[in-house]
C-alpha atoms as a printed R data frame, in Angstrom:
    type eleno elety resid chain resno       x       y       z
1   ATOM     1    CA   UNK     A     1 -30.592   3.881  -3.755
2   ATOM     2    CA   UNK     A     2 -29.490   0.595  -4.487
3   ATOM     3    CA   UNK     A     3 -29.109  -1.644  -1.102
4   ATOM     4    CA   UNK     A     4 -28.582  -5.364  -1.282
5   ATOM     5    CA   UNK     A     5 -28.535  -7.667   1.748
6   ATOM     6    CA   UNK     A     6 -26.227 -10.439   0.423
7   ATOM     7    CA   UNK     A     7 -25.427 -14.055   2.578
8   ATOM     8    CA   UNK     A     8 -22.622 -16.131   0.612
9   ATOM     9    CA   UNK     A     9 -23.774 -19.526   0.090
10  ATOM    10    CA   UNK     A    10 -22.095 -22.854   1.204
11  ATOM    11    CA   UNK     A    11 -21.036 -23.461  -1.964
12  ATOM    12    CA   UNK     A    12 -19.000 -20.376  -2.523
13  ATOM    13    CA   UNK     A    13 -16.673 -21.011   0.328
14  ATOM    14    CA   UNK     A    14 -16.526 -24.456  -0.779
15  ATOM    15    CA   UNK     A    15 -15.055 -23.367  -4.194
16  ATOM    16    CA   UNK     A    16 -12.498 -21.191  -2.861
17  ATOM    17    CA   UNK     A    17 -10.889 -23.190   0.052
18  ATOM    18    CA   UNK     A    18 -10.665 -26.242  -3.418
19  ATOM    19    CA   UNK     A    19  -9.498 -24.718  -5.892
20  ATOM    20    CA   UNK     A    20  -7.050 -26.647  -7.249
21  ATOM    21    CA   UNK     A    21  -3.294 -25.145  -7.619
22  ATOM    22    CA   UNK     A    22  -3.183 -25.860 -12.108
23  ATOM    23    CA   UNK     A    23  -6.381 -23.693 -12.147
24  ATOM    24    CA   UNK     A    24  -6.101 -21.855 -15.425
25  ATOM    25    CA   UNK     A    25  -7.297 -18.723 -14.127
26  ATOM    26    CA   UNK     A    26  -4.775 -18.418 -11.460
27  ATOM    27    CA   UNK     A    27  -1.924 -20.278 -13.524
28  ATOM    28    CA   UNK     A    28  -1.696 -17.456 -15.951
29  ATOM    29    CA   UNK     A    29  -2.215 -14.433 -13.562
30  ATOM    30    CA   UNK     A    30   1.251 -12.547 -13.664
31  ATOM    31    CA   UNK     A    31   2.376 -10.426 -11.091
32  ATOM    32    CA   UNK     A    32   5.819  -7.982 -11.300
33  ATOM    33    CA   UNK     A    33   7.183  -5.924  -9.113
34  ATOM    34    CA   UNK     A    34   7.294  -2.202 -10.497
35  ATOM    35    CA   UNK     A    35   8.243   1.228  -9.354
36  ATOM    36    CA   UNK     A    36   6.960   4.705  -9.034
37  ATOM    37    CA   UNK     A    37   7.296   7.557  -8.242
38  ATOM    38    CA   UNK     A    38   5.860  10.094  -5.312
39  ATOM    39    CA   UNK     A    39   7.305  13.463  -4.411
40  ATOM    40    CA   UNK     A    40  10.627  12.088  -5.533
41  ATOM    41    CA   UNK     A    41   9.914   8.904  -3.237
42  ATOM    42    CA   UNK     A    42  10.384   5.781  -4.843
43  ATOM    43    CA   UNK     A    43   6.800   3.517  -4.031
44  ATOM    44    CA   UNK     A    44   7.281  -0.479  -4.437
45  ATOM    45    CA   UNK     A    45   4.161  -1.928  -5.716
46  ATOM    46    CA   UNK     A    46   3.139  -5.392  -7.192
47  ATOM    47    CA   UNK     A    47   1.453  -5.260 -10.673
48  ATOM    48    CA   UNK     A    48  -1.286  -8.033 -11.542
49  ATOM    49    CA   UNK     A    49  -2.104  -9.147 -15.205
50  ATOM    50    CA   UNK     A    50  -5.230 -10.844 -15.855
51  ATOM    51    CA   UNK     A    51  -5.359 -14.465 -17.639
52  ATOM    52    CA   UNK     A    52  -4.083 -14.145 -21.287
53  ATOM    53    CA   UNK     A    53  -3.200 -10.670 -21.000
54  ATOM    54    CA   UNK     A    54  -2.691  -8.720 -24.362
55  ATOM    55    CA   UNK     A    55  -0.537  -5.454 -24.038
56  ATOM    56    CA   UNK     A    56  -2.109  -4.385 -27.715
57  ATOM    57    CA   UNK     A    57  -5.396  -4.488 -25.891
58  ATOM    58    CA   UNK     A    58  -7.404  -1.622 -23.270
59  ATOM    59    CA   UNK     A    59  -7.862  -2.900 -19.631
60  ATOM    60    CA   UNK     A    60  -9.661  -1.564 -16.539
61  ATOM    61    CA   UNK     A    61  -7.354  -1.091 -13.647
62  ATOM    62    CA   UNK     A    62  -7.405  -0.593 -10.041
63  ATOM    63    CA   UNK     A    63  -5.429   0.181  -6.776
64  ATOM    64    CA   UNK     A    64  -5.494  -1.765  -3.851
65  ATOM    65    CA   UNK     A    65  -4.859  -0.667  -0.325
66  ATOM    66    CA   UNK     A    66  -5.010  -2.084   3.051
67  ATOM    67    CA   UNK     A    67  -5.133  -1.198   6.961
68  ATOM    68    CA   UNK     A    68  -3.103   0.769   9.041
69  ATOM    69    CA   UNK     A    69   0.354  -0.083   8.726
70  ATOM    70    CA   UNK     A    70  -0.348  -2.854   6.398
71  ATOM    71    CA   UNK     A    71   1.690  -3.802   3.235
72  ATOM    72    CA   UNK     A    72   1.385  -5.068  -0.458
73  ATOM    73    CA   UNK     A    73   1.536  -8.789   0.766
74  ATOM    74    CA   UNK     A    74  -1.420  -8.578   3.120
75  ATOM    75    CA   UNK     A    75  -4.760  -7.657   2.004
76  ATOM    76    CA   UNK     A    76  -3.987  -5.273  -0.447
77  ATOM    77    CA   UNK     A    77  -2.443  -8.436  -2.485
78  ATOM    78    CA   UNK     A    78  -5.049 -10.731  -1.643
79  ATOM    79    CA   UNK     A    79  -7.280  -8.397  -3.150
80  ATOM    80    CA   UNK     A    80  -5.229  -7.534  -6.177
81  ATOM    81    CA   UNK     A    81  -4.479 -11.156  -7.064
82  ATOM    82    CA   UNK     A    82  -8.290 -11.912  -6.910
83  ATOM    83    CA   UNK     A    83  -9.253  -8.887  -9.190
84  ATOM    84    CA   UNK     A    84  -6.550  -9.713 -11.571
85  ATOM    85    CA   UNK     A    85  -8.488 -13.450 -11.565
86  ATOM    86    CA   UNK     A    86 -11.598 -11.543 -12.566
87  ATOM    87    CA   UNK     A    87  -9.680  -9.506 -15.851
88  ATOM    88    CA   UNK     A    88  -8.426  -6.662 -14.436
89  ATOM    89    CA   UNK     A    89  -5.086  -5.217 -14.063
90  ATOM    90    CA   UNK     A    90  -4.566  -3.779 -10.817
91  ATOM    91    CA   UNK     A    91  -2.143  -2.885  -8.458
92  ATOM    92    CA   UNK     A    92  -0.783  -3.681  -4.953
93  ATOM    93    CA   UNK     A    93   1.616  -1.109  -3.343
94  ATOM    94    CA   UNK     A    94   3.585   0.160   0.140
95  ATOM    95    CA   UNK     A    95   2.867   3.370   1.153
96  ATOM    96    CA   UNK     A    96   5.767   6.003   1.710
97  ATOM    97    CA   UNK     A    97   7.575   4.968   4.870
98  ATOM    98    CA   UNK     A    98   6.217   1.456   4.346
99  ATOM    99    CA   UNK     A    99   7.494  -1.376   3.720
100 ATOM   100    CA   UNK     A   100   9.454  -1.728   0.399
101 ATOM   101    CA   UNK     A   101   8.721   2.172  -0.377
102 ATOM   102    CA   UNK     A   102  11.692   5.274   0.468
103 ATOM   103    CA   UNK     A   103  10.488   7.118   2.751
104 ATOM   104    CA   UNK     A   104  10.945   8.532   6.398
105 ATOM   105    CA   UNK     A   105  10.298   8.257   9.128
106 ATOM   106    CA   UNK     A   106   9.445   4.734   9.038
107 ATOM   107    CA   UNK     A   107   5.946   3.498   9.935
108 ATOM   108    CA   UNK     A   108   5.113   7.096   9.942
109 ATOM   109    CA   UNK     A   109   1.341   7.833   9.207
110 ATOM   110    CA   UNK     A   110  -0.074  10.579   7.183
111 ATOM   111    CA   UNK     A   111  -3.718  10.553   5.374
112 ATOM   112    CA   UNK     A   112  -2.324  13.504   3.545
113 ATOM   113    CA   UNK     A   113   0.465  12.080   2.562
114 ATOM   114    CA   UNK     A   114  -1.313   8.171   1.610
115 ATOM   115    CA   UNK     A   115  -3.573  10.864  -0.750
116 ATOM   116    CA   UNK     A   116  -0.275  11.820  -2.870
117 ATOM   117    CA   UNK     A   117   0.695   8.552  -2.868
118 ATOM   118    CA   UNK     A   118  -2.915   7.117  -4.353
119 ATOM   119    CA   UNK     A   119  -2.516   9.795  -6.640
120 ATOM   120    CA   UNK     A   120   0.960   9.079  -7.831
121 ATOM   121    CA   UNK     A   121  -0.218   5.473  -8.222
122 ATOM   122    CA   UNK     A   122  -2.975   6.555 -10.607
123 ATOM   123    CA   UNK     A   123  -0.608   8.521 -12.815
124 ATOM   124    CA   UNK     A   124   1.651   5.484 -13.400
125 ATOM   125    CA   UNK     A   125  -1.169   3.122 -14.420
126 ATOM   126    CA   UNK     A   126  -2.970   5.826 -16.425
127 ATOM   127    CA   UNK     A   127   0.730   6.460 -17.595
128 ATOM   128    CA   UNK     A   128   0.819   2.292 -19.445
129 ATOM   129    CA   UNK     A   129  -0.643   1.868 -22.733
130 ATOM   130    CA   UNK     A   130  -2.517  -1.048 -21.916
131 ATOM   131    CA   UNK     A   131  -5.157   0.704 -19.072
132 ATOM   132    CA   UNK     A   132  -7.962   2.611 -19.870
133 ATOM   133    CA   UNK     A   133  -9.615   3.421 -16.792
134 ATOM   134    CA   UNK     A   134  -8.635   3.450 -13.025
135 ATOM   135    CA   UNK     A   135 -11.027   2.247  -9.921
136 ATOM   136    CA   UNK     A   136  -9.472   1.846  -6.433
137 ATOM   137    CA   UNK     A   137 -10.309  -0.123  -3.658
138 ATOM   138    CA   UNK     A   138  -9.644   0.438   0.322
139 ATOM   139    CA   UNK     A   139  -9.870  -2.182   2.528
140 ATOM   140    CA   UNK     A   140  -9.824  -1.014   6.721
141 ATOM   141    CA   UNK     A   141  -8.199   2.205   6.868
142 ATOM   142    CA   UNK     A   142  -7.402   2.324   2.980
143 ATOM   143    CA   UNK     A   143 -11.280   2.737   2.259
144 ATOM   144    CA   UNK     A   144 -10.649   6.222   4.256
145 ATOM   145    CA   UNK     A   145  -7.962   6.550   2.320
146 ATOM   146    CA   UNK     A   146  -9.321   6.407  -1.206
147 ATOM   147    CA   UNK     A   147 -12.687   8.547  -0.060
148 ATOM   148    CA   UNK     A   148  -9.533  11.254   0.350
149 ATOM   149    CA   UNK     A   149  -8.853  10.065  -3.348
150 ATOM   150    CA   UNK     A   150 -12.214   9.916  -4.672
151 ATOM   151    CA   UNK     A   151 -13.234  13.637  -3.052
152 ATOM   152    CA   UNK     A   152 -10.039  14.994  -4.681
153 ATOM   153    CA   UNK     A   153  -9.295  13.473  -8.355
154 ATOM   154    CA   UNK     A   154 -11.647  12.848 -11.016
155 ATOM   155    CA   UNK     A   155  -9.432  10.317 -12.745
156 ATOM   156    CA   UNK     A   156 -10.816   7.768 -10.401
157 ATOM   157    CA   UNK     A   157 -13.894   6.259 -12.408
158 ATOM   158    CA   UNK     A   158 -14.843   3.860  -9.228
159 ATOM   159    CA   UNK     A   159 -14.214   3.397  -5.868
160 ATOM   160    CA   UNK     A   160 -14.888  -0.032  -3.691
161 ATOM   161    CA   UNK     A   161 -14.417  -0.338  -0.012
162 ATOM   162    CA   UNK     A   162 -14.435  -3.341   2.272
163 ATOM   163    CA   UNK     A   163 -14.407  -3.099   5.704
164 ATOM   164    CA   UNK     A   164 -14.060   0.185   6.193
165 ATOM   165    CA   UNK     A   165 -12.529   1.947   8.796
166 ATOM   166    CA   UNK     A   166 -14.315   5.913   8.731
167 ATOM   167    CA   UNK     A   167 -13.905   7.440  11.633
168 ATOM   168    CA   UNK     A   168 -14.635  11.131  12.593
169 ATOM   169    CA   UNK     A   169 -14.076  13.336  15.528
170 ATOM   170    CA   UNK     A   170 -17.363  12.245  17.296
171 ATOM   171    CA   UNK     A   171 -15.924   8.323  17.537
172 ATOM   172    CA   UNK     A   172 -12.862   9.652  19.289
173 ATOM   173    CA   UNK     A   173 -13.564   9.319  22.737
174 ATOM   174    CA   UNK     A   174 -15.187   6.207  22.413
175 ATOM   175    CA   UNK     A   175 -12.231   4.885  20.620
176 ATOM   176    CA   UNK     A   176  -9.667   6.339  23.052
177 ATOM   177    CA   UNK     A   177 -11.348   6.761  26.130
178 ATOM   178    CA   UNK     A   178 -11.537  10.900  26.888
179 ATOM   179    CA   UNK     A   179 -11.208  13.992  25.720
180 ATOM   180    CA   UNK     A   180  -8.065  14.257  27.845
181 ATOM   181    CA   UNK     A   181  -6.400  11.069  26.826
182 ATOM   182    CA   UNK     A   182  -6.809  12.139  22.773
183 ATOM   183    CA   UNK     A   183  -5.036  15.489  24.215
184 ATOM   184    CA   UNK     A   184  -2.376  13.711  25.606
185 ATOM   185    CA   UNK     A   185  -2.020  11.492  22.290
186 ATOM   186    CA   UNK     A   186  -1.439  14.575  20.797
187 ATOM   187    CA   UNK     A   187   0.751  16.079  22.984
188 ATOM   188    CA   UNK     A   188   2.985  12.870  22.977
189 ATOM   189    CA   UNK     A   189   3.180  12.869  19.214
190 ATOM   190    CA   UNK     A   190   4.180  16.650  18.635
191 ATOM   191    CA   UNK     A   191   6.805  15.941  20.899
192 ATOM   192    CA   UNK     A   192   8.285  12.871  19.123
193 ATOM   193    CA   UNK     A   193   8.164  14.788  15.874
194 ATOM   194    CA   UNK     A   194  10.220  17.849  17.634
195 ATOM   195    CA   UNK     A   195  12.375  14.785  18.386
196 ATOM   196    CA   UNK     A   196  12.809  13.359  15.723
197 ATOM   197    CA   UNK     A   197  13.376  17.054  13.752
198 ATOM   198    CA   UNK     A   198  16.183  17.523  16.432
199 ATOM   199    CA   UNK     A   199  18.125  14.185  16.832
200 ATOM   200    CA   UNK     A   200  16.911  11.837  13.275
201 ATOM   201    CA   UNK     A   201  15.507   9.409  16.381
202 ATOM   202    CA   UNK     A   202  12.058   7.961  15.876
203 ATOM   203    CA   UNK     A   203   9.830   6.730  18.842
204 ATOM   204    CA   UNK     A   204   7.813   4.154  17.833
205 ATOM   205    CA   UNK     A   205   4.711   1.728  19.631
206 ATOM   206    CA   UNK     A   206   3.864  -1.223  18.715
207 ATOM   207    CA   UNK     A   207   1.104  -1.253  16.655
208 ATOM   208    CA   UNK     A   208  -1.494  -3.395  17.531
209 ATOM   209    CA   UNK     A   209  -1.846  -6.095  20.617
210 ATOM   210    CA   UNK     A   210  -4.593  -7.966  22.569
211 ATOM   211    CA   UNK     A   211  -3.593  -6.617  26.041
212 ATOM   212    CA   UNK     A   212  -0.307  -4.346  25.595
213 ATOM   213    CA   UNK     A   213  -2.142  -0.653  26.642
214 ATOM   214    CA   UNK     A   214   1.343   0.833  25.131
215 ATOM   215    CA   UNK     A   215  -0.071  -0.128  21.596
216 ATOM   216    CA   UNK     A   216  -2.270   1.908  19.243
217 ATOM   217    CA   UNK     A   217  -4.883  -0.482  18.473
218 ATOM   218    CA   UNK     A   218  -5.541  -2.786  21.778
219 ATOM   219    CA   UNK     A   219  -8.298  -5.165  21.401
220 ATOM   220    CA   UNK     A   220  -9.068  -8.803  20.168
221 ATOM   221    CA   UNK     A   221  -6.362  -8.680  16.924
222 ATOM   222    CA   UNK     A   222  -6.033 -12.120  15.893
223 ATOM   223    CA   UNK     A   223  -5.061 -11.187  12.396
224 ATOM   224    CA   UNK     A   224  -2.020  -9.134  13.172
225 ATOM   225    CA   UNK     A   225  -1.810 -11.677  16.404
226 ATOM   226    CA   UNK     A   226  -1.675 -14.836  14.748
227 ATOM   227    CA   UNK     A   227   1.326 -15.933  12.310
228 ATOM   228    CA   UNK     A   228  -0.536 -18.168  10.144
229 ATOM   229    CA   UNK     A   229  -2.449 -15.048   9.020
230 ATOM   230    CA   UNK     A   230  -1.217 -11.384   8.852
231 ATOM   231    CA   UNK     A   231   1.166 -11.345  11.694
232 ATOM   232    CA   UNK     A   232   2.977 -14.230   9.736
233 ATOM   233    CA   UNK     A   233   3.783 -11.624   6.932
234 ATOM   234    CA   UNK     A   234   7.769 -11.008   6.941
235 ATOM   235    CA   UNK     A   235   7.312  -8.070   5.092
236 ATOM   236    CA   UNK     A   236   5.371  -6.243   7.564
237 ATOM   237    CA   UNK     A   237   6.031  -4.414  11.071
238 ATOM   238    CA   UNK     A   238   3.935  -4.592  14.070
239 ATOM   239    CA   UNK     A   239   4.860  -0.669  14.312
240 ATOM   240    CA   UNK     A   240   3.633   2.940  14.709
241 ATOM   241    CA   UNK     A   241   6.000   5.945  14.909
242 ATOM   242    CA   UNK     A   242   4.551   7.735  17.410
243 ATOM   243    CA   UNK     A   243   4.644  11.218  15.956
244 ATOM   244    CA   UNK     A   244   1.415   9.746  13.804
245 ATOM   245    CA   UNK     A   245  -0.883  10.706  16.514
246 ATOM   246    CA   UNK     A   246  -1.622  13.918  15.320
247 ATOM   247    CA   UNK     A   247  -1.916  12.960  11.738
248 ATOM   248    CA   UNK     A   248  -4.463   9.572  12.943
249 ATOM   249    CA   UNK     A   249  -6.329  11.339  14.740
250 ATOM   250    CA   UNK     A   250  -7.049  14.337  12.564
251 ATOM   251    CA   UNK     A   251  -7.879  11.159   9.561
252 ATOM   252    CA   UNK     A   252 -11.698  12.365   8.590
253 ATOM   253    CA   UNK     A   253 -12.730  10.692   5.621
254 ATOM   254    CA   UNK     A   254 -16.627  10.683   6.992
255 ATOM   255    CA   UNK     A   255 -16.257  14.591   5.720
256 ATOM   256    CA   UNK     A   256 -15.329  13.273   2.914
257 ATOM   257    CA   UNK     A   257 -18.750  11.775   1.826
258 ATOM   258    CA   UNK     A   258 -20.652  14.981   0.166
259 ATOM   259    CA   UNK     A   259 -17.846  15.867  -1.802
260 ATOM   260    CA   UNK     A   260 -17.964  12.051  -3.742
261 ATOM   261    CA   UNK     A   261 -19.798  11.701  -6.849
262 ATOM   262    CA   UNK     A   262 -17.775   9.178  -8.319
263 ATOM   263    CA   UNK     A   263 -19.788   5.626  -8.445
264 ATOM   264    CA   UNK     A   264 -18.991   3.707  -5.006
265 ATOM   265    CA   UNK     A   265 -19.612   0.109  -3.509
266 ATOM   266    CA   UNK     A   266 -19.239  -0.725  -0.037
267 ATOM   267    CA   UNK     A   267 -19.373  -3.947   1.571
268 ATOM   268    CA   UNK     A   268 -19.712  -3.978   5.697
269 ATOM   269    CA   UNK     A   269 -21.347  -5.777   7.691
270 ATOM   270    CA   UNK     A   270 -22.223  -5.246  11.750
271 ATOM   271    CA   UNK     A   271 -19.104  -7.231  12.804
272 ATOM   272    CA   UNK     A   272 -17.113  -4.444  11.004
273 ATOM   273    CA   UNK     A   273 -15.917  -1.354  12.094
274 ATOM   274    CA   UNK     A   274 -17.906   1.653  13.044
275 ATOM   275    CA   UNK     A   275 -20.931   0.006  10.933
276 ATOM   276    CA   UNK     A   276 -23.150   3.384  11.517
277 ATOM   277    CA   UNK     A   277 -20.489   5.809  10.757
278 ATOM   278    CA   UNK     A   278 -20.425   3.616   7.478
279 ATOM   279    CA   UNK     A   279 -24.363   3.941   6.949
280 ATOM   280    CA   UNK     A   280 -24.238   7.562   7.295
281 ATOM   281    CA   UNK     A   281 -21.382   7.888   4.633
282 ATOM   282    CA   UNK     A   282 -23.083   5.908   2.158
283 ATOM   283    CA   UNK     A   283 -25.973   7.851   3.015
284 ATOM   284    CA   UNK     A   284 -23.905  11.087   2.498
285 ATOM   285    CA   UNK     A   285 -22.856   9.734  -0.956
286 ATOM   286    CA   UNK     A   286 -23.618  12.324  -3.918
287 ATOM   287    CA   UNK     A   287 -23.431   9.639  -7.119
288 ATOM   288    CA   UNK     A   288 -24.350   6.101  -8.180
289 ATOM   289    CA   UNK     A   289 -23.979   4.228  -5.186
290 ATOM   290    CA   UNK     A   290 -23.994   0.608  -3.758
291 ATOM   291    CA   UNK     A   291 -23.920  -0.871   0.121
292 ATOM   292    CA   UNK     A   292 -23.026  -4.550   0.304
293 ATOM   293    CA   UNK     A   293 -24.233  -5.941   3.778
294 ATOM   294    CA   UNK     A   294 -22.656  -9.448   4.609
295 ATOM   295    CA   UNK     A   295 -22.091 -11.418   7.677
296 ATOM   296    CA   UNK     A   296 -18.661 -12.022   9.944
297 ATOM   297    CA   UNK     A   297 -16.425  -9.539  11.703
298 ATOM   298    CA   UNK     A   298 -13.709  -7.173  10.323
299 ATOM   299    CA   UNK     A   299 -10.684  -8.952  10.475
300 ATOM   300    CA   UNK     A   300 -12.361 -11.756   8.355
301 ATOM   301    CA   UNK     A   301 -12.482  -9.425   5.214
302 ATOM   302    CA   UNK     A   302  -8.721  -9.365   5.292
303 ATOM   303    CA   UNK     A   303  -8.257 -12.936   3.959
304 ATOM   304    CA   UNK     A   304 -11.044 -15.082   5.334
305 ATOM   305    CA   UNK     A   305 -13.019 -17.281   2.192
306 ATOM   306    CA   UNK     A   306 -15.963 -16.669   2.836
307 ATOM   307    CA   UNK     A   307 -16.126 -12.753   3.064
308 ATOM   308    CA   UNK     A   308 -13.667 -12.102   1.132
309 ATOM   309    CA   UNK     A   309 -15.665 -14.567  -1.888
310 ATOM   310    CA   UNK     A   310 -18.504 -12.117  -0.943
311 ATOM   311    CA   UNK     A   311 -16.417  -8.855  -1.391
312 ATOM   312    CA   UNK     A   312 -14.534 -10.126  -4.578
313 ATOM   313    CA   UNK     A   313 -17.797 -11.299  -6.322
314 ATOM   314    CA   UNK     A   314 -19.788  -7.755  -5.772
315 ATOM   315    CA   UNK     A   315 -16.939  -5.473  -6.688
316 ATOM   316    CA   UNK     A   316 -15.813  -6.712  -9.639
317 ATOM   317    CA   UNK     A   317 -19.367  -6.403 -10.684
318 ATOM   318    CA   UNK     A   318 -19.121  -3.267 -10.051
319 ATOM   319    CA   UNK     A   319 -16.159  -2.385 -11.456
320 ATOM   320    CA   UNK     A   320 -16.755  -4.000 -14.548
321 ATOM   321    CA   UNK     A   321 -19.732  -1.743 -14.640
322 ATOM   322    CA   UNK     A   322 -17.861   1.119 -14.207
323 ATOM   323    CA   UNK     A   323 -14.901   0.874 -15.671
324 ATOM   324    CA   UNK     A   324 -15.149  -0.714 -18.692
């Protein structure tokens, strides 16, 4: 097992809140928006070239994803652009019923459905002449996400996560109170699917709030709060269709663990979410393995400098280690 306890210096942060706009590295970064496809859905993604990218030449690539309900221009971008900085191609892309993606019903949640999607994603960059090998990386509920995707599909050489979000059936109750009120969650989204089946109508919640008990997350969310930060994000809803309740709450990627042997870094920290649940996956892990511990709270690996220097840094090491 190899465990690092890593504390980002000064000096770091101090690099990237100055670096200057004409830096080369981010100068020549090129980012398109492409197309693909997923059970005859059309996904919207954002492709990142590395710094005096050559299409004659063999690249490592990876997939970025980000939290619940998130799209391309929130973390999963941040991410993406900073990888591409470090020579990789990678891409940035909405989930079905997300964002720029087809897709309905809107906002509608499915980790059965994100795992076709991750898939689908794999098969186009495997599918351009210029990538040799494919990593993903999961940020909040995304790192769930791709431990669907690295359980299921060996074409995934590496997997990262940051911040993860892996929840199980145990955390339930403490997440939503009771037994009975994760019953009644239920109950409340079978019923909006049967409505929606019967009338095209989709009830949906908003999706995260401070106070607002009607939302899905409740809690301190200054991120999603805050418009200088994610909730400033046109591109992105602050919205659930309720009929996701049953799909949410049946998301298990801590299952998920003993089935991985692909190589996989994670970087947490106790300010994160769920930080055992995340020990006792890594230590469920079957291959090469790697468990980043840094400092600050979850939201801050979204797009804070610090933390997300720290994240950046350590999994491009790794990736570079396992992809190339």
């Amino acid at each position: 097992m190899n465990t690092k306890l890593f504390l980002i210096t000064v000096l770091s942060v101090f690099a990237f809140a100055n670096a200057k706009p004409n830096d080369n590295s981010k100068k020549t970064i090129q980012m398109e928006k492409v197309t693909f496809n997923a059970d005859g859905l059309v996904l919207s993604g954002h492709l990142y070239k590395p710094a005096n990218f050559d299409s004659s030449k063999k690249y490592p690539a990876i997939i970025t994803g980000g939290s619940l309900t998130s799209v391309k221009e929130q973390m999963a971008g941040t991410y993406a652009q900073r990888l591409a900085e470090k020579g990789f191609v990678t891409l940035a892309f909405d989930y079905r019923n997300y964002g720029e993606s087809e897709g309905q019903p809107r906002q509608f949640e499915d980790p059965e459905l994100k795992l076709k999607d991750l898939q689908a994603a794999t098969t186009y960059l495997l599918s351009l002449s210029y990538v040799e090998n494919v990593g993903a990386l999961g940020v909040c509920t995304s790192a769930g996400n791709v431990a669907y995707l690295a359980a299921e599909d060996d074409r995934i050489k590496a997997v990262g996560t940051v911040a993860a979000w892996l929840p199980d059936e145990s955390v339930l109750p403490m997440l939503y109170g009771s037994e009975d009120t994760i019953q009644k969650l239920r109950e409340v989204g079978l019923e909006a699917k049967k409505k929606f089946a019967n009338t095209g109508e989709n009830d949906i919640i908003l999706a995260y709030h401070n106070e607002d008990k009607t939302a899905s997350h409740v809690g301190p969310m200054e991120y999603y709060m805050d418009t200088t930060r994610g909730g400033g994000v046109k591109e992105w809803k602050n919205e659930l269709s309720v009929m996701s309740w049953g799909p949410w709450l049946d998301f298990d990627p801590m299952s998920k663990a003993k089935e991985i042997k692909t190589p996989f870094m994670m970087v947490h920290s106790d300010g994160s979410a769920l930080p055992d649940n995340v020990k006792k996956f890594y230590n469920d892990l079957q291959g090469e393995k790697e468990l980043i511990w840094g400092d600050g709270y979850h939201f801050d690996y979204y797009d804070q400098p610090k933390q997300v220097n720290l994240a950046v840094e350590e999994v491009s090491a790794f990736f570079s280690k396992n992809l190339n």
